[in-house]
N, CA, C and O of each residue as an XYZ file, in Angstrom:
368
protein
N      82.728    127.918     91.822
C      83.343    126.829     92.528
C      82.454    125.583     92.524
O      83.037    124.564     92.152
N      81.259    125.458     92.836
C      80.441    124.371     92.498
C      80.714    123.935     90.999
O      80.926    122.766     90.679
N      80.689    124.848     90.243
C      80.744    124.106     88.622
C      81.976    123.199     88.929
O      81.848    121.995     88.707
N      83.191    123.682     89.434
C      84.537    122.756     89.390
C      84.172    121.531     90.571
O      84.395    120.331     90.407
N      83.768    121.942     91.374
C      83.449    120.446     92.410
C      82.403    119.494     91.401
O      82.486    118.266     91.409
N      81.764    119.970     90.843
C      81.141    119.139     89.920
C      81.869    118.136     88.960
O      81.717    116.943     88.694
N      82.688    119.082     88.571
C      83.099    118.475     87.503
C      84.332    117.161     88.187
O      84.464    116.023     87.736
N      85.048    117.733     89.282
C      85.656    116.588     89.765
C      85.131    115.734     90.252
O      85.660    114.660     89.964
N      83.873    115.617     91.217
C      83.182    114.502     91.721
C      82.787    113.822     90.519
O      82.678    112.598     90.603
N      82.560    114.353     89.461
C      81.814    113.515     87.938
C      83.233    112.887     87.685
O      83.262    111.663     87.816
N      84.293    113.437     87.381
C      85.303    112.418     86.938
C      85.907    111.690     88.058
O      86.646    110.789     87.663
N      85.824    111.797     89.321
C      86.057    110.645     90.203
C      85.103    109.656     90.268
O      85.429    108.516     90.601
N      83.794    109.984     89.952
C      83.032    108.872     89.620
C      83.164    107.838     87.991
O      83.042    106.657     87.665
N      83.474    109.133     87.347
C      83.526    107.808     85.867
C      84.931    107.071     86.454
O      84.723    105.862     86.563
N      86.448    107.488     86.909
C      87.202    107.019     87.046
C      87.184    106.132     88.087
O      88.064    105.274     88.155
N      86.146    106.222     89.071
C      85.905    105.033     90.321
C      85.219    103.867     89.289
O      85.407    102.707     89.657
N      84.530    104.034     88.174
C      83.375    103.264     87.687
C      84.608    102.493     86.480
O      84.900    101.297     86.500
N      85.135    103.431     85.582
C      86.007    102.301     85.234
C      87.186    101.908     85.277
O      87.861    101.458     84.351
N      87.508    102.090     86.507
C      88.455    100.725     87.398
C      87.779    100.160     87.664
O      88.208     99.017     87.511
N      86.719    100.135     88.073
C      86.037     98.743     88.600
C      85.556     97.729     87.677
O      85.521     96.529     87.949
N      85.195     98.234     86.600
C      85.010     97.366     85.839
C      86.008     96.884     84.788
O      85.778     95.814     84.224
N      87.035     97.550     84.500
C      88.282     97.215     84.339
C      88.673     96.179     84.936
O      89.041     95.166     84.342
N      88.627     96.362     86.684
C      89.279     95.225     87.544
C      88.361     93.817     86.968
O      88.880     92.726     86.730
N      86.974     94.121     86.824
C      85.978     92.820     86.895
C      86.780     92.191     85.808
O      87.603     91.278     85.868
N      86.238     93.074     84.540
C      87.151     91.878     83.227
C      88.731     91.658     83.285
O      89.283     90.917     82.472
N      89.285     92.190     84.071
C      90.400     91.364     84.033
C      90.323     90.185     84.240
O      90.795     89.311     83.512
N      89.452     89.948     85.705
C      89.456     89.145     86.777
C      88.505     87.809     85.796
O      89.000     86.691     85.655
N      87.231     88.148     85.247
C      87.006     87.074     84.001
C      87.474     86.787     82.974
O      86.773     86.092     82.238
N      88.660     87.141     82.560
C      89.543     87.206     81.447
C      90.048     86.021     81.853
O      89.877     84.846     81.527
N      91.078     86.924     83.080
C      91.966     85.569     83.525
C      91.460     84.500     83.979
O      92.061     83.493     83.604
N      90.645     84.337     84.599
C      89.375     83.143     84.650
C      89.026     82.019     83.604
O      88.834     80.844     83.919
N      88.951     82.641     81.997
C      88.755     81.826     81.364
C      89.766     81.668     81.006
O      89.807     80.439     80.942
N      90.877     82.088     80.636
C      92.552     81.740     80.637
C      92.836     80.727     81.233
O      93.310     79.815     80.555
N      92.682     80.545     82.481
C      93.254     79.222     83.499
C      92.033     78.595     83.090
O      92.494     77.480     82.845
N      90.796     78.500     82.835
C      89.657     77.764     82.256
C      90.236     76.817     80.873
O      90.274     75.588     80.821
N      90.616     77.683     79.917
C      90.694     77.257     78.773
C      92.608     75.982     78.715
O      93.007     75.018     78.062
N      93.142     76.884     79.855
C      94.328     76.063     79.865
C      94.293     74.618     80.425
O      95.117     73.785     80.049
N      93.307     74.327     81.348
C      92.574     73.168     81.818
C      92.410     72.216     80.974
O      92.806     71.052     81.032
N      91.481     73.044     79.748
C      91.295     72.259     78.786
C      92.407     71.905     77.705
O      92.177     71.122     76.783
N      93.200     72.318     77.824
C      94.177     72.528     76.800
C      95.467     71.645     77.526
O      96.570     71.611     76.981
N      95.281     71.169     78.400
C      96.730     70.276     79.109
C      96.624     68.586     77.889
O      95.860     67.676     77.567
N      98.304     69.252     77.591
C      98.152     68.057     76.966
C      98.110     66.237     77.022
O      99.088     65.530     77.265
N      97.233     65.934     76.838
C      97.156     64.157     77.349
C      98.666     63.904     77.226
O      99.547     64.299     76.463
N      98.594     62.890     78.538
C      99.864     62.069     78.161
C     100.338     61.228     77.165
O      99.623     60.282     76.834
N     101.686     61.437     76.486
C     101.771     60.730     75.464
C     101.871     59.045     75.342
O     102.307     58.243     76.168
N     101.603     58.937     74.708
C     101.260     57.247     74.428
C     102.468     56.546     74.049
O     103.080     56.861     73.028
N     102.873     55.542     74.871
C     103.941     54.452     75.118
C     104.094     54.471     73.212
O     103.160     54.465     72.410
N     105.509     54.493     72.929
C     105.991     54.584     71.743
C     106.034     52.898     71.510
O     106.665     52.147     72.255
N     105.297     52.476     70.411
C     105.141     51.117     69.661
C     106.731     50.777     69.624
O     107.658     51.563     69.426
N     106.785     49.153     69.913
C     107.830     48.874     70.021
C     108.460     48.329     68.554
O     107.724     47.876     67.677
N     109.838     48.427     68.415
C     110.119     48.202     66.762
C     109.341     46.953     66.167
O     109.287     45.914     66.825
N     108.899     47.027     65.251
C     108.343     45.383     64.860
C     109.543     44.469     64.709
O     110.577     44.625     64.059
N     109.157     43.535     65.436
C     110.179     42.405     65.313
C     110.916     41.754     63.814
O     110.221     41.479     62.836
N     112.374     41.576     63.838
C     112.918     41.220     62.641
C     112.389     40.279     62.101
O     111.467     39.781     62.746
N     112.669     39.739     60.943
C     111.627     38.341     60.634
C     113.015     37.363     61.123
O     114.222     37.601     61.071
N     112.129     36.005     61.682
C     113.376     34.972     61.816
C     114.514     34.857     60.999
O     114.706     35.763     60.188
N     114.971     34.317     61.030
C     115.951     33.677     59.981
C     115.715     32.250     59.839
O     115.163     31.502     60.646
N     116.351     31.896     58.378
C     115.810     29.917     58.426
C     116.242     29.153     59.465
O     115.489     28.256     59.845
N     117.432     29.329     60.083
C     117.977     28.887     61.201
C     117.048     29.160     62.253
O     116.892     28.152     62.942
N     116.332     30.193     62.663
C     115.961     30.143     63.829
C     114.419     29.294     63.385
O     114.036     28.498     64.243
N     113.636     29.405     62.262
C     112.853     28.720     61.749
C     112.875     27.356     62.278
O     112.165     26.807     63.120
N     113.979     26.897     61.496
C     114.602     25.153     61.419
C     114.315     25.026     63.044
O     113.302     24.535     63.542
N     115.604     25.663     63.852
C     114.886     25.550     65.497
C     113.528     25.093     65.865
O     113.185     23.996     66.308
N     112.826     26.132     65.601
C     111.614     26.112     66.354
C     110.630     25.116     65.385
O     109.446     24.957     65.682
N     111.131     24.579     64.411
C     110.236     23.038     63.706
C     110.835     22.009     64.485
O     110.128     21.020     64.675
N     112.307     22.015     65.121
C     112.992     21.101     65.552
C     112.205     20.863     66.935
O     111.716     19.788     67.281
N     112.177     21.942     67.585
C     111.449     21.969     68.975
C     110.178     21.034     68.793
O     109.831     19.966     69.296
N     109.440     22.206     67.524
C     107.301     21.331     67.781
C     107.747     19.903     67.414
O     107.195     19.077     68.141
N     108.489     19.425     66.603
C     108.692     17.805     66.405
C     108.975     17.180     67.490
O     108.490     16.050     67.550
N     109.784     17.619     68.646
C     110.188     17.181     69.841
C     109.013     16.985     70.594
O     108.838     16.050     71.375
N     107.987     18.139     70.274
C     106.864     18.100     71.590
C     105.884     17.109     71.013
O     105.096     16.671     71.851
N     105.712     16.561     69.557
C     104.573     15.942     68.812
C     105.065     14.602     69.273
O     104.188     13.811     69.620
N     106.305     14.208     69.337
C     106.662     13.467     69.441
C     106.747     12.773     71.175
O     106.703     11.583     71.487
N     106.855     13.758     71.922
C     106.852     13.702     73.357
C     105.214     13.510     73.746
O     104.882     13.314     74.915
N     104.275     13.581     72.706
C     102.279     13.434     73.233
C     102.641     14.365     73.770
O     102.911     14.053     74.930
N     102.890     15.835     73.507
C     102.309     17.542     73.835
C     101.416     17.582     73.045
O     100.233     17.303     73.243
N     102.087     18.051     71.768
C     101.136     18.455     70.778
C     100.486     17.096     69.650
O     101.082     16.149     69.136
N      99.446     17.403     69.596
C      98.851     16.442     68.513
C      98.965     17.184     66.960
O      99.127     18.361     66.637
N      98.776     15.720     66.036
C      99.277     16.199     65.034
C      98.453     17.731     64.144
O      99.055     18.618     63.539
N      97.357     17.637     64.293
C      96.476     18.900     64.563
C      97.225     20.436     64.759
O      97.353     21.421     64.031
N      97.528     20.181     65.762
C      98.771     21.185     66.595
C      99.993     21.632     66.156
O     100.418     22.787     66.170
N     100.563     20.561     65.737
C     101.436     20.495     64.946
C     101.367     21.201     63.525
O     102.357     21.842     63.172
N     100.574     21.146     62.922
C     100.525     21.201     61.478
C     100.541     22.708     61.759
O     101.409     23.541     61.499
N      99.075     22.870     62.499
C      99.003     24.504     62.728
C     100.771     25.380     62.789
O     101.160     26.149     61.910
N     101.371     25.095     63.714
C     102.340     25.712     64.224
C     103.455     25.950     63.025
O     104.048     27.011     62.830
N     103.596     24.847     62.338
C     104.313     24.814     61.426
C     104.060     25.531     60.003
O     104.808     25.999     59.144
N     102.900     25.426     60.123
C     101.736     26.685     59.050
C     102.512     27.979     59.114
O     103.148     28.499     58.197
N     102.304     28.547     60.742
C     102.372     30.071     61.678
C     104.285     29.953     61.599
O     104.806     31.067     61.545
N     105.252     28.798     61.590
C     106.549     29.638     61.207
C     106.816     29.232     59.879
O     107.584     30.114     59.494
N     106.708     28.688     59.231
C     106.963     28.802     57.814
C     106.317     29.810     57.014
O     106.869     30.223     55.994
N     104.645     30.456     57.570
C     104.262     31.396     56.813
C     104.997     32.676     57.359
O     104.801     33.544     56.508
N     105.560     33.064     58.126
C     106.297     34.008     58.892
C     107.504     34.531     58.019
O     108.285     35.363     58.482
């Protein structure tokens, strides 16, 4: 009878010993799981670029030369100013 109490106190001890350490690595498993998911949240996505604008048309061109002549002419823009602007929609 001692040989059999032996032998069960020995396997209630390996079986007390690994659950417990069973339980531990679970418990650091899942640890680095919610660790690694931390790292893994994805950044927010980035404001979608807006369409690039159509190119004028000559009409809307003609406009906006009609306008800077109005303002060169009104002492807004100097002729300096002028030239520039007309550079920036005709090269457009």
């Amino acid at each position: 009878m001692p040989g059999l109490l032996r032998g069960v106190a020995r396997t209630a001890v390996v079986a007390g010993t690994a659950t417990a350490v069973s339980n531990r690595v679970s418990r650091r498993q899942a640890g680095r799981w919610a660790q690694q998911e931390s790292y893994a949240e994805p950044a927010p996505a980035a404001p979608a670029a807006p369409p690039p604008a159509a190119a004028p048309t000559m009409e809307e061109k003609l406009d906006q030369l009609k306008d800077l002549a109005t303002l060169k002419d009104q002492g807004v823009l100097t002729e300096e100013e002028f030239a520039a602007q007309k550079a920036r929609i005709l090269g457009s």
